[in-house]
C-alpha positions as CSV (number, residue, x, y, z in Angstrom):
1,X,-1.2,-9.8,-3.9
2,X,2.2,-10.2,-4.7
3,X,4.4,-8.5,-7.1
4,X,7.7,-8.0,-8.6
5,X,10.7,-5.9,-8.8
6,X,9.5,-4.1,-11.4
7,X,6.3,-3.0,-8.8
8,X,8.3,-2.9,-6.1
9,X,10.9,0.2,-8.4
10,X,7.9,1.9,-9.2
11,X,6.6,1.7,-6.0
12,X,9.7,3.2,-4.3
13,X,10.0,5.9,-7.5
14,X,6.7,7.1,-6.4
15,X,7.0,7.3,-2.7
16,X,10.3,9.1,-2.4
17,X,8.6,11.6,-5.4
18,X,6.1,12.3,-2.3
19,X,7.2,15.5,-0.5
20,X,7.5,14.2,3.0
21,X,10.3,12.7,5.5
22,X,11.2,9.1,5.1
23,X,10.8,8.3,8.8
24,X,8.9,6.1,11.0
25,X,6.3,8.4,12.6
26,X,6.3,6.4,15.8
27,X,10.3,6.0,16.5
28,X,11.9,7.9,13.7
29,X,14.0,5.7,12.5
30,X,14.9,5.4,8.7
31,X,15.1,2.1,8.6
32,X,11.7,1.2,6.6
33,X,10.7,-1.7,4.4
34,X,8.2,-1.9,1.9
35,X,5.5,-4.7,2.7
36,X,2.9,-6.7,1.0
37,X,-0.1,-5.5,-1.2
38,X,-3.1,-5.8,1.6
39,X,-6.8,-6.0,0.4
40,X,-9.1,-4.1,2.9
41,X,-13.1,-3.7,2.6
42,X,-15.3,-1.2,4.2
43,X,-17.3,-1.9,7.5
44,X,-20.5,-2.4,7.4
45,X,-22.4,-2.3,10.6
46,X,-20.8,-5.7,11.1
47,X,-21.8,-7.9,8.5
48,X,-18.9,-9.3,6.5
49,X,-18.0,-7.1,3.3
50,X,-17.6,-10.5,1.8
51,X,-21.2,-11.1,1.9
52,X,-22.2,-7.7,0.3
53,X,-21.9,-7.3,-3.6
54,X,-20.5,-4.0,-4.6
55,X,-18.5,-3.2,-1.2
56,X,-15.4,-1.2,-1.5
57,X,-12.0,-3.0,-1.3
58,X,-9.1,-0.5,-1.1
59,X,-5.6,-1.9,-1.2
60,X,-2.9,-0.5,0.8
61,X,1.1,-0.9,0.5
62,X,2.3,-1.8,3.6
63,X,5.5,0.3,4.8
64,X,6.9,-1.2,7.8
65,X,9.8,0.2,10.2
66,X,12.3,-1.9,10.8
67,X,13.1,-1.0,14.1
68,X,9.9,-0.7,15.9
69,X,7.3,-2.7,13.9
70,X,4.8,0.2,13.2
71,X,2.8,-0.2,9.8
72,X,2.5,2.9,7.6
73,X,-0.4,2.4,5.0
74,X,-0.4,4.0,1.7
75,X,-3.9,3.6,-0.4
76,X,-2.0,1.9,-3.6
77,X,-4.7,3.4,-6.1
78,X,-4.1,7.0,-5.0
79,X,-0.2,6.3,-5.5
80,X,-0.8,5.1,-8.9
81,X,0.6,1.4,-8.2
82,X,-2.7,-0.1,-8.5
83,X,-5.1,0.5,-11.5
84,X,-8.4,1.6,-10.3
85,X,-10.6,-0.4,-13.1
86,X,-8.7,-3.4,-13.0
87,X,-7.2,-3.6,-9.5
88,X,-4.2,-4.7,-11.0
89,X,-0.6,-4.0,-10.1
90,X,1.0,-1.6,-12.7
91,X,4.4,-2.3,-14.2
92,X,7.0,-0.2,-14.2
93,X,8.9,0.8,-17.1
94,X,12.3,1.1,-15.6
């Protein structure tokens, strides 16, 4: 899922609105990017979400630190980037 600059403002609006450090949690360093859009689906014992109608597919914003490589995941829904009945991106206003 790709989106624009628009997504990518709104997306940064709403994470610095959250009332925690901007840090790594692995390295500390400040030095964070904002990643991809990433689809995920539940497990299921194994079998392929893909092959099960009606399986959960959350996606996640991917925050990565530029120093050490760890991944910080942010459910996009519960942020408000992604719009829970269409699983679209939201645009931004700004």
């Amino acid at each position: 899922m790709n989106y624009t600059e628009g997504h990518k403002r709104s997306l940064i609006k709403t994470v610095n609105s959250l009332p925690a450090k901007r840090r790594c949690l692995f390295c500390d360093s400040q030095e964070l990017e904002i990643g991809a859009v990433i689809d995920t689906t539940e497990y299921n014992d194994g079998i392929s979400a893909a092959l099960i109608q009606g399986a959960s597919h959350i996606p996640f914003i991917q925050m990565m630190c530029s120093k050490c490589g760890y991944v910080h995941l942010f459910n996009a829904i519960a942020l408000g980037v992604v719009d829970r009945s269409t699983g679209e991106l939201k645009e931004t206003d700004l």
